[in-house]
Structure formats: C-alpha cells, structure tokens
GUDRENDO-874740 format. One record per residue (C-alpha): residue number from 1; residue in one letter; x, y negated, z. Coordinates in nm, 2 decimals. Layout:
BEGIN
n/res/x/y/z
NUM/a/X/Y/Z
...
REM end
This chain:
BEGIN
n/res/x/y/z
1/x/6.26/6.18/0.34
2/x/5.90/6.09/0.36
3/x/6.01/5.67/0.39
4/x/6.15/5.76/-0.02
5/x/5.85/5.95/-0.11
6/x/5.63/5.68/-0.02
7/x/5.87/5.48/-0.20
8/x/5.84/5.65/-0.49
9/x/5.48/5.63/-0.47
10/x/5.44/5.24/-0.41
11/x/5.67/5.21/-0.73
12/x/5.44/5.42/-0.90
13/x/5.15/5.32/-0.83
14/x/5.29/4.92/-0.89
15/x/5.40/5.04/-1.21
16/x/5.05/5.22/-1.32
17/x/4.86/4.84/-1.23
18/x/5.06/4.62/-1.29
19/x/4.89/4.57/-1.63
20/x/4.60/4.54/-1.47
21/x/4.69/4.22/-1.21
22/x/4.88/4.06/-1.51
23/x/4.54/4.09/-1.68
24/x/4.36/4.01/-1.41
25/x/4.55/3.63/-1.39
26/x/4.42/3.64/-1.73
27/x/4.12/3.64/-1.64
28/x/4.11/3.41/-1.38
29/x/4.30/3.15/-1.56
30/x/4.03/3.15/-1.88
31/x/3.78/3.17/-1.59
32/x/3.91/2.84/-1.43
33/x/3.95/2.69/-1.80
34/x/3.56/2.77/-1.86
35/x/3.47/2.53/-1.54
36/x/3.71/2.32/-1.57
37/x/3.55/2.24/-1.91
38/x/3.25/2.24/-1.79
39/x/3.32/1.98/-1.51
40/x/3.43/1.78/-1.82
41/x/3.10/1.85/-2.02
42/x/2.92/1.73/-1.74
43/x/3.10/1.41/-1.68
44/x/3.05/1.33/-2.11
45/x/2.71/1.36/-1.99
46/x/2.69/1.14/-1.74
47/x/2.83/0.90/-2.00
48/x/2.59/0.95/-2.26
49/x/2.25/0.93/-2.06
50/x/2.41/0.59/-1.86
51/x/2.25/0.28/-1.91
52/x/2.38/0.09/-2.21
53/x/2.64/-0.20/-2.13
54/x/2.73/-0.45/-2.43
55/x/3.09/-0.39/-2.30
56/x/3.31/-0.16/-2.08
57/x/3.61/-0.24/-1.85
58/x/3.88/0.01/-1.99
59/x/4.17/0.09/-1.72
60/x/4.49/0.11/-1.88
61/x/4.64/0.31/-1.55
62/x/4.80/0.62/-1.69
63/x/4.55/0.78/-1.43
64/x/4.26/0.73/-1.66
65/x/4.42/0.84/-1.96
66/x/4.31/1.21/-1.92
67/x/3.96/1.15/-1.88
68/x/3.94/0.94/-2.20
69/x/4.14/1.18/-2.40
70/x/3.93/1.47/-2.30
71/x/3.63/1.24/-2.45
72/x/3.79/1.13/-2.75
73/x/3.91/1.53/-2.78
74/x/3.54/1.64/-2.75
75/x/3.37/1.36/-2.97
76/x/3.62/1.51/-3.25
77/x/3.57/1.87/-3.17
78/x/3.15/1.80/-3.20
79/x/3.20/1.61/-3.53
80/x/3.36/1.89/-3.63
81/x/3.12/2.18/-3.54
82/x/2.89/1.88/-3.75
83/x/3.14/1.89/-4.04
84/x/3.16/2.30/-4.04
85/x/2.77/2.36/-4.07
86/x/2.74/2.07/-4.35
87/x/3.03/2.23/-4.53
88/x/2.91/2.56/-4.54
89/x/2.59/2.47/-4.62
90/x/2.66/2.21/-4.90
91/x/2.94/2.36/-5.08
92/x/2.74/2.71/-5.10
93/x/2.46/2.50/-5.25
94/x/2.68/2.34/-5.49
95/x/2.86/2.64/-5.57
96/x/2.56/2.87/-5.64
97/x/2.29/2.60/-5.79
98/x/2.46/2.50/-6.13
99/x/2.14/2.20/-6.14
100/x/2.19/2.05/-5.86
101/x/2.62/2.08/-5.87
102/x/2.58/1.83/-6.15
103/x/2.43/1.63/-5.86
104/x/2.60/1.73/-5.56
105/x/2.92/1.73/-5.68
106/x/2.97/1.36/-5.79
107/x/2.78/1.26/-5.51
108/x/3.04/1.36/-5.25
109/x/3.32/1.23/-5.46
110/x/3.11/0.92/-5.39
111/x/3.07/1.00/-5.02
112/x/3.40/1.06/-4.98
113/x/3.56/0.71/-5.18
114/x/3.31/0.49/-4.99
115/x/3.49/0.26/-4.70
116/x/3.38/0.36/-4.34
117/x/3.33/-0.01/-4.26
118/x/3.06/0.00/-4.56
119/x/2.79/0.20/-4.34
120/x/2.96/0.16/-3.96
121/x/2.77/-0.19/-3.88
122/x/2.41/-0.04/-4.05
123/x/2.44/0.27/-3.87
124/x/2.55/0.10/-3.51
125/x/2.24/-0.15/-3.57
126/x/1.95/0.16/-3.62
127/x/2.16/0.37/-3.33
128/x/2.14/0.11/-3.07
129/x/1.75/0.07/-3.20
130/x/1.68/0.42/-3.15
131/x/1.82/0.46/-2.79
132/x/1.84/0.10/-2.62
133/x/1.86/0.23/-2.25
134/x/2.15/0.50/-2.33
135/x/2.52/0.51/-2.49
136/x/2.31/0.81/-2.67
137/x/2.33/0.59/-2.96
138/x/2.69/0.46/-2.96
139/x/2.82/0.85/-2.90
140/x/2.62/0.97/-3.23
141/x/2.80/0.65/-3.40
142/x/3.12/0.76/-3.31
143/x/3.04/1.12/-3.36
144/x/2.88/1.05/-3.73
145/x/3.21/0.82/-3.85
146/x/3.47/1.07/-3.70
147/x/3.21/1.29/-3.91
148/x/3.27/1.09/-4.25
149/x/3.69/1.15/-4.14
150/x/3.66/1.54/-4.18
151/x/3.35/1.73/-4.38
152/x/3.45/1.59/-4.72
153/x/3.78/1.75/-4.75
154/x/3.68/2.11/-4.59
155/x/3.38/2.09/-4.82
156/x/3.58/2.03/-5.14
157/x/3.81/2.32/-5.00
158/x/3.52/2.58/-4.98
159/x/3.33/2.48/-5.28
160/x/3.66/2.54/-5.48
161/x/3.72/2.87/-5.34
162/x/3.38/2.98/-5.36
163/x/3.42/2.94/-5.76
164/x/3.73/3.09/-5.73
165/x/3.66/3.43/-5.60
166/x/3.80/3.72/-5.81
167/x/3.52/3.89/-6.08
168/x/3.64/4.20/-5.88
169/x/3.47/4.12/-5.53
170/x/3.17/3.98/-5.73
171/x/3.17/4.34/-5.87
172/x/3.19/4.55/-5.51
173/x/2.91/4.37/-5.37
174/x/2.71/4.44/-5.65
175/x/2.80/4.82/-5.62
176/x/2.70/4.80/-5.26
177/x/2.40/4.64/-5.34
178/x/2.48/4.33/-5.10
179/x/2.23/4.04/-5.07
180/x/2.32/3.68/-5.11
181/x/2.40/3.70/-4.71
182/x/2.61/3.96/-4.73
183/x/2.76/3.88/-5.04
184/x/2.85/3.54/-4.85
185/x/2.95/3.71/-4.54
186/x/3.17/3.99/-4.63
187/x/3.33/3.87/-5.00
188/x/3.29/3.48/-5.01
189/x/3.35/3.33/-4.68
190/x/3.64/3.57/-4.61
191/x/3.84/3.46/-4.93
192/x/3.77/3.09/-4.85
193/x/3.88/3.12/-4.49
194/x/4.29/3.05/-4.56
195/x/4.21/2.73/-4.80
196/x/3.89/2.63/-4.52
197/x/4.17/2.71/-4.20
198/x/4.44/2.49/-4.30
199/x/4.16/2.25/-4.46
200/x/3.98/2.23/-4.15
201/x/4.33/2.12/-3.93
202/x/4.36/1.80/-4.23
203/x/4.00/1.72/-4.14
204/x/4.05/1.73/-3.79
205/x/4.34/1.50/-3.83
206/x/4.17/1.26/-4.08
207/x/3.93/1.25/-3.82
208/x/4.12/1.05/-3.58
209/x/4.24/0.79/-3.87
210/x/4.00/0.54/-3.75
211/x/3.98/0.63/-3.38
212/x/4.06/0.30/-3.28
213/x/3.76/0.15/-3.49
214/x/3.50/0.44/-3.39
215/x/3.54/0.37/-3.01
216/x/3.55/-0.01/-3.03
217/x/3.21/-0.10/-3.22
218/x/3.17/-0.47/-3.25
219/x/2.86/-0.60/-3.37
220/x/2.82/-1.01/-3.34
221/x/2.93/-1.18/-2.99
222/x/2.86/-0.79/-2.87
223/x/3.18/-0.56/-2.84
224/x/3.03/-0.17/-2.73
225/x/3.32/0.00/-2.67
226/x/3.30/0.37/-2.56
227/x/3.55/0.46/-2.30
228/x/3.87/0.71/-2.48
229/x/4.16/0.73/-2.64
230/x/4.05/0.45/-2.94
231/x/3.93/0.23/-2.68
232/x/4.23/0.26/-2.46
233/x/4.47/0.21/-2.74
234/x/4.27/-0.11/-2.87
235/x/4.29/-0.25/-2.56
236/x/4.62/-0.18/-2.51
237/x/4.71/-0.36/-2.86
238/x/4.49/-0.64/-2.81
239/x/4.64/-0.75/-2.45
240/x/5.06/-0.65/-2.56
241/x/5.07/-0.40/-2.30
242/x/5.35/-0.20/-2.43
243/x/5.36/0.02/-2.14
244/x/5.04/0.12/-2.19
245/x/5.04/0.18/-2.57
246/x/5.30/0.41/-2.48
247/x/5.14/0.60/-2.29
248/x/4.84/0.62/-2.52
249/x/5.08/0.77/-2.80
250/x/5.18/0.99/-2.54
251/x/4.84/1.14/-2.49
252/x/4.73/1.12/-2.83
253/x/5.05/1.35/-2.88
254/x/4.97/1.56/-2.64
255/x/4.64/1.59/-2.70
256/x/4.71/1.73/-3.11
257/x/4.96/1.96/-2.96
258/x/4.69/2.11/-2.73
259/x/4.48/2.14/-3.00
260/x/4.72/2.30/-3.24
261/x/4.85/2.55/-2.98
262/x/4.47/2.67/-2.83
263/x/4.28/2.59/-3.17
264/x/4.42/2.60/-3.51
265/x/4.73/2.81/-3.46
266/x/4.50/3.14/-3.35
267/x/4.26/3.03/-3.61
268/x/4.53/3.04/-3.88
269/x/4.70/3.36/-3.77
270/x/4.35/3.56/-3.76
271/x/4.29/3.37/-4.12
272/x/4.59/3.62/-4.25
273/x/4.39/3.90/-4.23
274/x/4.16/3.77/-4.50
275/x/4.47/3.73/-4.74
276/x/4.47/3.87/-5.05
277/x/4.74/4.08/-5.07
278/x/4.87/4.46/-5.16
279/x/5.13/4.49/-4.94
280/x/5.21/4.38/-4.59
281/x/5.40/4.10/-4.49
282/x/5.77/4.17/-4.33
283/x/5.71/3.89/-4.09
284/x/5.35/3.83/-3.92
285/x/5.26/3.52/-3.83
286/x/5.17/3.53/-3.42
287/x/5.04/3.29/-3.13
288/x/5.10/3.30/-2.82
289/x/4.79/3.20/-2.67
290/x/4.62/3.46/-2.91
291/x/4.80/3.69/-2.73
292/x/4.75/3.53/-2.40
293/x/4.33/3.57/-2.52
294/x/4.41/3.94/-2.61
295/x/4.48/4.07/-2.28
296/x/4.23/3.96/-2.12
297/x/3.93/4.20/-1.97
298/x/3.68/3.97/-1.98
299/x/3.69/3.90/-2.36
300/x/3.78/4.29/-2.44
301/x/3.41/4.36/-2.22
302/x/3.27/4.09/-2.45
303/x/3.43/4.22/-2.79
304/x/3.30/4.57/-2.67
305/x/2.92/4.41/-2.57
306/x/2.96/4.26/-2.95
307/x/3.02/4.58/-3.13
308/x/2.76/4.78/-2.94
309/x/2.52/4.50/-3.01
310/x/2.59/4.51/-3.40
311/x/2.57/4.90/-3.38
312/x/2.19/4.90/-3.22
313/x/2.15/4.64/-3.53
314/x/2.25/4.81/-3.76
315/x/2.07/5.13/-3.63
316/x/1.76/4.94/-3.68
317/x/1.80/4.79/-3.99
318/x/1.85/5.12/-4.13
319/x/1.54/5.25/-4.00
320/x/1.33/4.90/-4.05
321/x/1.09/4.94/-4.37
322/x/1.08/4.69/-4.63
323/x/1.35/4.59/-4.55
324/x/1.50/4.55/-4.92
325/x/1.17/4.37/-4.99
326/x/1.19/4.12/-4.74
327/x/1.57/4.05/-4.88
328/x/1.42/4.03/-5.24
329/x/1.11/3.79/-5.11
330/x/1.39/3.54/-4.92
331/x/1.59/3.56/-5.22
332/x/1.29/3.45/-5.47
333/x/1.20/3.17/-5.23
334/x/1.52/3.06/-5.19
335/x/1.57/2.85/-5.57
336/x/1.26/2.66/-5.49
337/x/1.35/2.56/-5.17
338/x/1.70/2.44/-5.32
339/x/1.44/2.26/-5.57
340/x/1.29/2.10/-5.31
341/x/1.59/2.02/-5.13
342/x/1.72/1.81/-5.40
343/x/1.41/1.68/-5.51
344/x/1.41/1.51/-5.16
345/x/1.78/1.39/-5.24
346/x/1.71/1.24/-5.57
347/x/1.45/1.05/-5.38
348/x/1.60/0.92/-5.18
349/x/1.91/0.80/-5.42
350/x/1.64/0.63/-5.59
351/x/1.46/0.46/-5.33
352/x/1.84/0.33/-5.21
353/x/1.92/0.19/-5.54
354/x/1.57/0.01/-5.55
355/x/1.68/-0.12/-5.25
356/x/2.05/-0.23/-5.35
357/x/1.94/-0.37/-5.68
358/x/1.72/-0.61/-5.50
359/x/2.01/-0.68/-5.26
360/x/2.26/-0.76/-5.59
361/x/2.00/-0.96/-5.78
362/x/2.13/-1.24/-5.74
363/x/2.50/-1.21/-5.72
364/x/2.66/-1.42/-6.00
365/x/2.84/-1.30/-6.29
366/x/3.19/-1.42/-6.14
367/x/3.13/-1.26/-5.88
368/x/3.13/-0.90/-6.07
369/x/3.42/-0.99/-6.30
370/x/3.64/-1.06/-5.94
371/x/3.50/-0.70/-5.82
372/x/3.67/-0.55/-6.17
373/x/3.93/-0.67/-6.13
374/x/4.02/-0.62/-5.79
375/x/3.90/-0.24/-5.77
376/x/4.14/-0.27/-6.07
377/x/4.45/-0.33/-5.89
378/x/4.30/-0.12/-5.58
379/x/4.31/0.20/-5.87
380/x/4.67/0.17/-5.96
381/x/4.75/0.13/-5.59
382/x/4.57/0.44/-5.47
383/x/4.71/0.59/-5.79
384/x/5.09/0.50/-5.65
385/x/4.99/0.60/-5.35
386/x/4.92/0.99/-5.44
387/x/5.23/1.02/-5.72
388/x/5.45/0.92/-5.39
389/x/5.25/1.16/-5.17
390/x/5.25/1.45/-5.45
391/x/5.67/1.40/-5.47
392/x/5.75/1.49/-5.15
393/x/5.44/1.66/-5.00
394/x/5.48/1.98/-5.31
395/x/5.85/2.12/-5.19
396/x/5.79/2.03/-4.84
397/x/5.45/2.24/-4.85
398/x/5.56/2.52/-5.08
399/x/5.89/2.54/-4.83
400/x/5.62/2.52/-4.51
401/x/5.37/2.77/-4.66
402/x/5.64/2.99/-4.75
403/x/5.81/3.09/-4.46
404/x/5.64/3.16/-4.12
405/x/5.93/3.05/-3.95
406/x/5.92/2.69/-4.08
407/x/5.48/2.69/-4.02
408/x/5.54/2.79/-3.64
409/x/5.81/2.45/-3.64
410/x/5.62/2.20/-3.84
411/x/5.24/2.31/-3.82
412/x/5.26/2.08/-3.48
413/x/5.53/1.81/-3.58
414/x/5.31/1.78/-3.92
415/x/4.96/1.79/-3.72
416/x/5.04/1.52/-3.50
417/x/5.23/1.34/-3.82
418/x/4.90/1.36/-3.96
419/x/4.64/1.32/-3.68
420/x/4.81/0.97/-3.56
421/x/4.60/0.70/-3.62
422/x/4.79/0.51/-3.85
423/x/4.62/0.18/-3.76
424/x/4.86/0.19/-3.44
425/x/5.20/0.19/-3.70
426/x/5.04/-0.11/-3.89
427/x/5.24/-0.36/-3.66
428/x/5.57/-0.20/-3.70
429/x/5.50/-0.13/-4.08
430/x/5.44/-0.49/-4.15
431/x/5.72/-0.61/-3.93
432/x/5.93/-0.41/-4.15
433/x/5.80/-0.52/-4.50
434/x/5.84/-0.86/-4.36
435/x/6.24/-0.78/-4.29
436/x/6.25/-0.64/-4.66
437/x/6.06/-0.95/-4.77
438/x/5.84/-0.71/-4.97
439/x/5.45/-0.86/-5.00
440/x/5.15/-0.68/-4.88
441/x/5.05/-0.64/-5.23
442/x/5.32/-0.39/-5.27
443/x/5.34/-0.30/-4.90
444/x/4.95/-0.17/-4.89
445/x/5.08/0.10/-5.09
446/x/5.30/0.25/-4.82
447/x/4.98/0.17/-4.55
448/x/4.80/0.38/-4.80
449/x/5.04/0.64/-4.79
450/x/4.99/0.69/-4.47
451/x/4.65/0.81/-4.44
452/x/4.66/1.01/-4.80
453/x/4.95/1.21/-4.83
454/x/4.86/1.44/-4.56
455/x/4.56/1.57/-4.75
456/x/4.82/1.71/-5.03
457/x/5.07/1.85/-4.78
458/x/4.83/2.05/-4.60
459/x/4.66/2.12/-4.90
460/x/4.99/2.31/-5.06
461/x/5.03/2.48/-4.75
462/x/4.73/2.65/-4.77
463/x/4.82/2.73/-5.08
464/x/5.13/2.86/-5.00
465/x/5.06/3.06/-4.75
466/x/4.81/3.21/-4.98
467/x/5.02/3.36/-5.21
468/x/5.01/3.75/-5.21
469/x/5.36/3.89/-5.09
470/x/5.32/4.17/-5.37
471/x/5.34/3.88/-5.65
472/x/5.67/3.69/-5.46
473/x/5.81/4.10/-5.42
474/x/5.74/4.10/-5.80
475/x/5.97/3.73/-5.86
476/x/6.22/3.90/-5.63
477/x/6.25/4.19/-5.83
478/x/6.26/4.03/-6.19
479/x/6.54/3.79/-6.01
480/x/6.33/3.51/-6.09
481/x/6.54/3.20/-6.00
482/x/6.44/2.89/-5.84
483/x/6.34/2.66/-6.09
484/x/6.16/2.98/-6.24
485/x/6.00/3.11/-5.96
486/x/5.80/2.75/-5.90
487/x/5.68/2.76/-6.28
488/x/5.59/3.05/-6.31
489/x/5.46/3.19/-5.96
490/x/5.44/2.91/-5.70
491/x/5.27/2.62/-5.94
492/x/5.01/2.81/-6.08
493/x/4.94/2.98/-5.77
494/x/4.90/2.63/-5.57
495/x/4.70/2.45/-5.84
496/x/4.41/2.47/-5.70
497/x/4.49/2.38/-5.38
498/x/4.68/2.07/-5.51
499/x/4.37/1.95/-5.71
500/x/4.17/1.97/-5.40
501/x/4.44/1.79/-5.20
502/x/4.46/1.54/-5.48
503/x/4.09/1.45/-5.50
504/x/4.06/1.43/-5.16
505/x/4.39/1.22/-5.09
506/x/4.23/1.00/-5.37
507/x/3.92/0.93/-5.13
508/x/4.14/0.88/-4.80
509/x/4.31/0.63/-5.01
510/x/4.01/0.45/-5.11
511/x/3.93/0.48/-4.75
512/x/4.25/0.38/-4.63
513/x/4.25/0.05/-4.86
514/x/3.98/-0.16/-4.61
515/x/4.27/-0.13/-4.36
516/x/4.58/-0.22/-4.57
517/x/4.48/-0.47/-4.83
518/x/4.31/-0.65/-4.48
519/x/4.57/-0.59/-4.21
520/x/4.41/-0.85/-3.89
521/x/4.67/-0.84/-3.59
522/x/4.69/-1.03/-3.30
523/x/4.64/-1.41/-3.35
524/x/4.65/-1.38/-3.77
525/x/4.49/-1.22/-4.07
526/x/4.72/-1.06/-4.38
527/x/4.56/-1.01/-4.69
528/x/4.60/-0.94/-5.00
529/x/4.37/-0.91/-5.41
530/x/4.20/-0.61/-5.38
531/x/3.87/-0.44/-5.33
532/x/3.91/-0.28/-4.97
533/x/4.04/-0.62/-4.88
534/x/3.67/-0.77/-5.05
535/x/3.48/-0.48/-4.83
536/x/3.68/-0.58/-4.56
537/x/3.63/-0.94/-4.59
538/x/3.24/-0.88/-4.69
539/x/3.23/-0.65/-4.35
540/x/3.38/-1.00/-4.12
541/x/3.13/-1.24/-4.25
542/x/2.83/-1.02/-4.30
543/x/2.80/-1.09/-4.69
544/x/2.59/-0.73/-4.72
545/x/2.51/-0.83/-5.12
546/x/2.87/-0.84/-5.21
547/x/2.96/-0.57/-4.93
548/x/2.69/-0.37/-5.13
549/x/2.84/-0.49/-5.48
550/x/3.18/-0.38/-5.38
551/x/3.06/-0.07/-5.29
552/x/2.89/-0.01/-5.62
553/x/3.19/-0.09/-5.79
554/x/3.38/0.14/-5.56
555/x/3.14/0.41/-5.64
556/x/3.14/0.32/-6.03
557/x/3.50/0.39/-6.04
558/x/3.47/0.75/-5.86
559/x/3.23/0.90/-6.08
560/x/3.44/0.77/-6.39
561/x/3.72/0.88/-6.27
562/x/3.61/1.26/-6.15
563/x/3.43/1.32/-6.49
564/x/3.77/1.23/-6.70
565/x/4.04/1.34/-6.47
566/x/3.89/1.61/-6.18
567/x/3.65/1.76/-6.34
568/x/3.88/1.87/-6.65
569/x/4.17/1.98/-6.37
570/x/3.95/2.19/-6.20
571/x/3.78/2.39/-6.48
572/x/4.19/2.43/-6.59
573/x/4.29/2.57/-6.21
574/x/3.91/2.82/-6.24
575/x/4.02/2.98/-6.56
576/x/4.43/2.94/-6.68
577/x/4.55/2.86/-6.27
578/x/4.31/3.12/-6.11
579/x/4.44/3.48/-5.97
580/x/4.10/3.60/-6.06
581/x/4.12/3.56/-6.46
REM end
C-alpha cells in the first residue's frame, strides 16, 4: 500500500516539474550556444589582430569548412548590423527633410547603380594603408563591400514606408503629444517593420552575391585573401576541385538555412504583430525556434528585468521637470544639425567631382561616344532583365505572401535561391548558352537575372503578406474572382512594394552587369559590348580615367532614369496605390 502511494507521489511530483527540466535543457542549450559563439568571436579575433600575410594557404579539407563559414556568416551578420543603423538613420533623414531628399534620394539611386569593382581596389589600397601590421584592414574591406550588397535595398524599403504611413497614426501621435522619438518608435518604425523584415532577408542575401570577390582581394602581383566561405569556394574553382566546390555549396546551404531558421523566420513571425489589420488571421504564422526561445527561464528573467527597467523609466520621466522643454530644445536643434549634416555631404560631392574632372580631362571624345553607347545596350539589358524578373517573381510572390503555408516551404528554398552566389553557376550557365549556341550578348541577360530578380520576389512577398485579412475577408465576401481579386485588391495593395523591388532590382542589375558582360573562367576571358564589361575591363588594366568615365556615365543614366520613371511611380503608389489615402 505505501510502495503505490509513493508511486503516486513520484508521478506527481514528475508531472508538477517536468516543465521545469524541459525548460531547464533550454536553458542550458542557449547557454552552451552563447560560448560556443563566443569561442568563435574570439578566434575572428585572433584573425583580425594577426599579422598581415599578402596570401593565405586555404585548406579545402571538409574539416575546415565550419570554421570559414562561421567567418563568412559573421562578416555578413556585422555588415548588416552596419546596413541597419545606416538605414534607419538615412531613410528617416530623407523621409523627414524634404531639402535634403532632393539630395539624398538620387544619391543612393547612384550608390546603389555604381559597380562594386568601381570603389573595391581604392578602398583595399587606403585599408591596407591604414592598418599595415593587421588583417584589420582587409576585414573592414570585406565587411564595407558585403555592406554596399545590403543597406541600399532595406533603406529604399524604410524610406518608402516611412512616406507611407496612414494620415491616421500621424494623427494619434499628435493627440498623445508624441515627440519625433516617439512618433518614430511607436507609429513609424512599427509600420515599416513587415516591408524592412522581409527587406532585410533580400539584403542579407544580396550580400553574399560577391562573396567570392569580397574574400579574395587582389591588388597587383599581391592576392590577400581572407580565410571563409568566398575564399574556399575561389580556390576550389581556380584548382577544379569538384569535390571540394561541393562541399562549399553544401555549407553555404547550410549556412542560409541556419540563418533562416534562428534569424529571419522569428524575425518575420514577431513582424505580424505590427500588421495592419482589423481582424485576426485564421492561421498564425509560428517558428519553432521562437518557441524553443520562449520557454526558456533565462530569457523570461531577462524579459521581466526589461519591463521593470522601462517601469523605473518611465516613473522618472514622469516626475523629471522640463522634461517637455528639453524635447522641444532637441527638436529645434535637430533641422540645423540636418543642415549641417548635408552641408558636409554636398562638400564633399564637390570636392570628388573636382577631383574626377581632373581625372577625365583628357579622355578623348571617342572615348565618350563608346561609353553611350555601351551603357546603351547595358540599359535595354538590365531593362530585359527586370520585365523577365517581374513575369514570374509577381504570382510566385503574391502566391508566397498569401498563404503561410507556402512562406514556411519556400522562405528557405527561396533564401538560399537567392543568397547563392551566383558567380559559382556562371560556369554551368555559360556551358549551357554555349550548347544553345546563344552569345553572351544575349546570355548576360539571364546572368543578370540571376542577381536581380530576387529583389522583386521578396519584395512582393512583403507585400503580400502585408495585406490586411479584413480587406481579402471583404474580396471573399463580394465573390471577387481571380482575375478580379488581383486588380482590384492584390495589385494596388503590392505597388509599392513592387516599385521598391523594381528600383532596387534595377541597381543589382547594374551591379550584376561587371560580372556578366565580363565572365573570366579558368584559362579564358568572355566578353561581350557593354558598360559593366568597360568597368570590368577598366578595373583589369588599372585605366582609373575611363573606370571613372564609365562610372559617370553609369551614374548619368541613374539619375535620368529615377527622375522620368521612379520618381513618377512612386508619387502614384503614395497617393492612388496607398492604403492610407
């Protein structure tokens, strides 16, 4: 009798914790993932303070492979964090400063059109100046290109929405009296985070288009190469080790995956609470290791620290005098520091084109007349490039924003899709083109393609998946039918977004164009008319005045092109294609 009582106790009592010990692996596993990241940390740096070498030895033993994907992984993740505080900062000073938008705006259509290769080799050179005794240097390089890869589109993405946000939140910020940090905090920044969430994952993903170029710098007779994934893949393609490229797609797929699951698929499911919506959705979007996070102790003691840290804050802010005229004296300073700010900018655009006219003075005529007409032919392929992109990337993205079911599927199929460095398919694609006996002239369109039409896919997605239920409950109700329900709801609802994806598909393609209209494999050089193939061909034999002229050109076309075509499509998605008019 008393053997089942205690029994009945022990199954008790195992019930009662075993919430407790699950919780408790919780916590030990995110407690062995914090040092285990920190061993990693350390050994980054280790790299970074080690005495510069014109050249490493990279082991293509699958043995090594972790090691240089968890630097390639990080590198991203800090050019990132980089990108985030630019983009927040730059798009809120182009959203709110109507002066200096007529500045800011067309320069980062510039920024964003303008061919890695074009500033790589200057900023290597003053890099490897600055820190001659360290890889300090060649890490910032890498950092800074994988940089140029990612803020342009998430800053596009937030400046958009931050001139998108409904009259009606303008309104209850004013009735609570919020300051512009508030304002920001608790209105703007919350409606931007869908569009700046899936945004973010493209930028992450353009990130890695040149990953094989950002870890193998060549400057000269002198070949840095920084040990990672690029490196190892380089490598791998330059000595026909097919094993080993193999095994480098392997963890470059693995590595996206990781990303997608522990990153941006938490980051997108706590984005749906900031969706504007009346009604809830019948299926919430969920992740797994969101969950995992949840339950553990350690982060709900930490949540709780948080909250009782905001409370004493707030207590005191309450109670803290002058407060409202310490808010009204930031705000008053504020314009003239913006002033100031692009004062300094406008400076320095001058002093750079003093410094490019004298580089271009004596460039002949023919010279200019071949630039025209090769930027030319580069325009109607960049131009092909984004109506092929735009076909197939609108359905597949409205069907993928749409449905939660098809986002949990294809947000990591289309993540690494989009994060591969498309570099590595060059070989194959050109292999192919060559069975089809199609030229490169026609075949730089489809390398193109690669590295643009992402930007519109995930650009419609966020879109999508923006779309307040209560206004598809409406088309259900009306028995809107397919055709219908695109014109009238889904379109208008993703213009926007497919602007933004558009514009910055247009730059990636520009980008994109130094690597197919120049495509140099092992033992010979393809080529073909065409500006990124002049920047490219500039960029080999260290011409910097027509590299510079090309440039120019490049640049030229940009701002022609966003004053007739962009500008007018977004001021038609802020008024006719906004939810807020």
């Amino acid at each position: 009798m008393m053997h089942r009582i205690l029994d009945t106790m022990w199954g008790q009592a195992n019930a009662l914790f075993a919430p407790f010990r699950r919780r408790r692996w919780v916590d030990l596993l995110l407690v062995a993932a914090a040092f285990g990241m920190l061993y990693g940390l350390i050994l980054l740096g280790h790299e970074w303070t080690a005495l510069q070498r014109p050249q490493i030895q990279v082991d293509l033993s699958p043995l090594a492979l972790p090691k240089y994907t968890f630097f390639s992984m990080m590198r991203g993740l800090a050019a990132y964090a980089l990108s985030f505080v630019f983009t927040l900062i730059y798009a809120y000073w182009a959203a709110k400063d109507a002066r200096a938008e007529r500045l800011l705006i067309p320069l980062l259509d510039i920024l964003q059109s303008i061919p890695v290769l074009t500033f790589l080799m200057p900023l290597l050179l003053v890099m490897v100046a600055l820190f001659p005794h360290s890889n300090v240097g060649l890490e910032i390089t890498a950092i800074l290109t994988i940089f140029t890869g990612q803020v342009w589109n998430m800053t596009f993405s937030l400046y958009h929405s931050l001139k998108s946000v409904p009259s009606e939140f303008h309104e209850a910020g004013t009735v609570y009296r919020f300051n512009w940090w508030q304002r920001f905090k608790w209105i703007e920044l919350p409606f931007a985070t869908t569009g700046l969430a899936w945004n973010s994952m493209m930028s992450m993903a353009g990130g890695w288009f040149f990953l094989m170029i950002n870890e193998s710098l060549t400057v000269g007779d002198k070949d840095f190469r920084l040990p990672g994934l690029g490196s190892y893949m380089s490598v791998a393609v330059e000595q026909g080790n097919g094993r080993a490229q193999i095994y480098a797609i392997l963890a470059m797929i693995l590595m996206i995956v990781f990303l997608d699951q522990v990153l941006w698929r938490p980051i997108v499911v706590w984005a749906q609470r900031f969706k504007v919506e009346d009604t809830v959705q019948s299926e919430a979007p969920s992740s797994w290791f969101l969950d995992f996070v949840r339950r553990s102790r350690l982060i709900r003691w930490w949540d709780l620290w948080l909250a009782r840290r905001r409370r004493i804050r707030a207590h005191r802010l309450r109670h803290r005098a002058g407060e409202r005229t310490g808010t009204r004296r930031a705000e008053q300073v504020a314009p003239w520091m913006a002033l100031g700010a692009l004062g300094v900018v406008t400076t320095l655009l001058l002093v750079g084109t003093v410094g490019i006219y004298h580089l271009l003075a004596h460039l002949p005529g023919k010279a200019w007349i071949r630039l025209l007409k090769a930027d030319a032919l580069s325009l109607s392929r960049v131009m092909i490039s984004m109506g092929i992109g735009v076909a197939w990337a609108l359905p597949a993205g409205l069907a993928i924003g749409l449905s939660d079911r098809l986002s949990r599927i294809f947000q990591p199929v289309v993540q690494v899709a989009a994060s591969f460095p498309a570099p590595m398919l060059f070989p194959t694609v050109i292999a192919l083109l060559a069975t089809l006996k199609v030229g490169l002239g026609w075949g730089s369109i489809v390398l193109m393609l690669l590295g643009t039409q992402w930007y519109i896919l995930f650009n419609v997605i966020a879109g999508a998946s923006a779309i307040p239920s209560d206004l598809r409950e409406v088309a259900t109700s009306f028995n809107f039918g397919r055709w219908q329900r695109f014109k009238e709801l889904y379109f208008p609802a993703i213009f926007p977004y497919l602007i933004t994806g558009c514009l910055t598909a247009a730059g990636g393609a520009w980008n994109a164009s130094i690597v197919s209209e120049y495509v140099s494999l092992k033992g010979y050089t393809l080529q073909t008319f065409g500006l990124g193939a002049i920047v490219s061909q500039a960029t080999a034999d260290k011409d910097f005045a027509l590299l510079a002229a090309s440039t120019l050109v490049l640049a030229g076309t940009v701002v022609l092109f966003n004053r007739m075509v962009w500008k007018p499509l977004y001021r038609l998605a802020s008024t006719r294609y906004s939810l807020s008019k």
